[in-house]
C-alpha angles and dihedrals in degrees: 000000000000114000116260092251081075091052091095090185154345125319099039122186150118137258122212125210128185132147127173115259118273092039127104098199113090106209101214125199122191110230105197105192115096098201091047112108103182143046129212121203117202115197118155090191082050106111116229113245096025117149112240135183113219132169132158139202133189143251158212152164090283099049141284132306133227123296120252109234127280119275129189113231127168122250098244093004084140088058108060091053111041100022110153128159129238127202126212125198132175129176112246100247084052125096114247085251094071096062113152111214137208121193121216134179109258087243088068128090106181136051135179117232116207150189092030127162110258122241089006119129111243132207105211125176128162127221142183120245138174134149095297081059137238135356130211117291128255103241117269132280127204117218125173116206121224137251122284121263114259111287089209116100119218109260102215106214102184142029104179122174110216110171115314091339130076115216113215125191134191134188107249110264107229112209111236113230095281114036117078116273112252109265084190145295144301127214129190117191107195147154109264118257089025123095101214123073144135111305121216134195130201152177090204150059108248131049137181130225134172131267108268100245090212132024126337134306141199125237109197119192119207131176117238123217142173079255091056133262125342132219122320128240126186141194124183119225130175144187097260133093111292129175115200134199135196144166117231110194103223115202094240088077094253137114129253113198097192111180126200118204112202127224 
């Protein structure tokens, strides 16, 4: 762009001229801002790799200056070099306008999506992009998300030591309407105060894990769904004497006080 002091009056701007060799007519564009130093020219009929002429000149409320000389470019030549991909995704009962995006590089061919709203119907469409802009969309696919995982948290009944294991035992967590039905339970058995252990997976309620050898650990419960994990709810054991007491309701009305002493 030319520096204000060349502007020599009001109305400043450029035109831009190019044709395809071969041709005589000069297509010409106005380009009215006076800071813009490029022009980008979108044609979908326009073919990739074709040799264009193209000079500007600039203008103002007395008239037009004189053109640049002419320089060759290549129809798409951006693209070639700094192709990448965008994807686009809306929730269904959004308009079009509050797309959310997610850039990836053009030698990709997956994405994850996140955050997303769960059982909640998606438009989703993907795009190239590079500095001359946008190119034309892929046409639209429709996902539904799943359900959400279970809210309620397991409610672990029972830590019982028997020998060299601990057996612990959970009430069943029931899924509400709209949150995905437990396709079983996961159990992380950790030290506590690290965040790694040894994972479990079960059908059950009940599980059993060994006696920490030293210190104490952390056995965390977790529902499992077709919309990922639950709540988690946790319960400390360790290696050292316990003695552990709970209540079981028998259907006779009475109370049985069972006691556990540990080895």
């Amino acid at each position: 762009p030319l520096s204000r002091e060349y502007h020599y009056g009001n109305n400043f701007g450029y035109i831009v001229a190019f044709k395809p060799f071969g041709e005589k007519e000069w297509r010409r564009v106005t380009v009215t801002n006076p800071e813009i130093g490029r022009y980008v020219h979108k044609d979908e009929s326009m073919p990739p790799s074709t040799q264009y002429q193209v000079k500007v000149k600039a203008f103002n409320n007395k008239g037009d200056g004189p053109f640049s000389l002419t320089a060759v470019i290549y129809s798409a030549q951006d693209v070639l070099l700094l192709a990448c991909l965008q994807i686009r995704y809306w929730a269904a009962h959004d308009k079009e306008a509050a797309a959310q995006r997610v850039q990836v590089s053009s030698q990709e061919y997956s994405t994850k999506l996140e955050n997303l709203k769960p059982n909640t119907r998606y438009h989703v469409d993907v795009s190239a992009f590079n500095s001359a802009g946008y190119g034309p969309p892929s046409s639209t696919i429709d996902v539904v998300t799943r359900k959400a995982p279970p809210s309620q948290r397991p409610r672990i009944i029972s830590s019982v030591r028997s020998g060299s294991r601990y057996i612990i035992t959970w009430d069943h967590v029931k899924a509400m309407s709209n949150e995905s039905a437990v396709e079983g339970y996961k159990v992380l058995y950790r030290p506590d105060g690290q965040h790694e252990g040894k994972l479990f997976s079960t059908g059950k309620h009940t599980i059993e894990v060994p006696v920490p050898s030293d210190g104490e650990y952390v056995v965390e419960v977790r529902a499992h769904s077709e919309g990922g994990d639950g709540e988690v709810a946790q319960i400390k054991i360790s290696g050292e004497q316990i003695t552990s007491f709970f209540l079981c309701h028998i259907p006779c009305k009475s109370w049985t006080v069972t006691l556990f002493h540990g080895y």
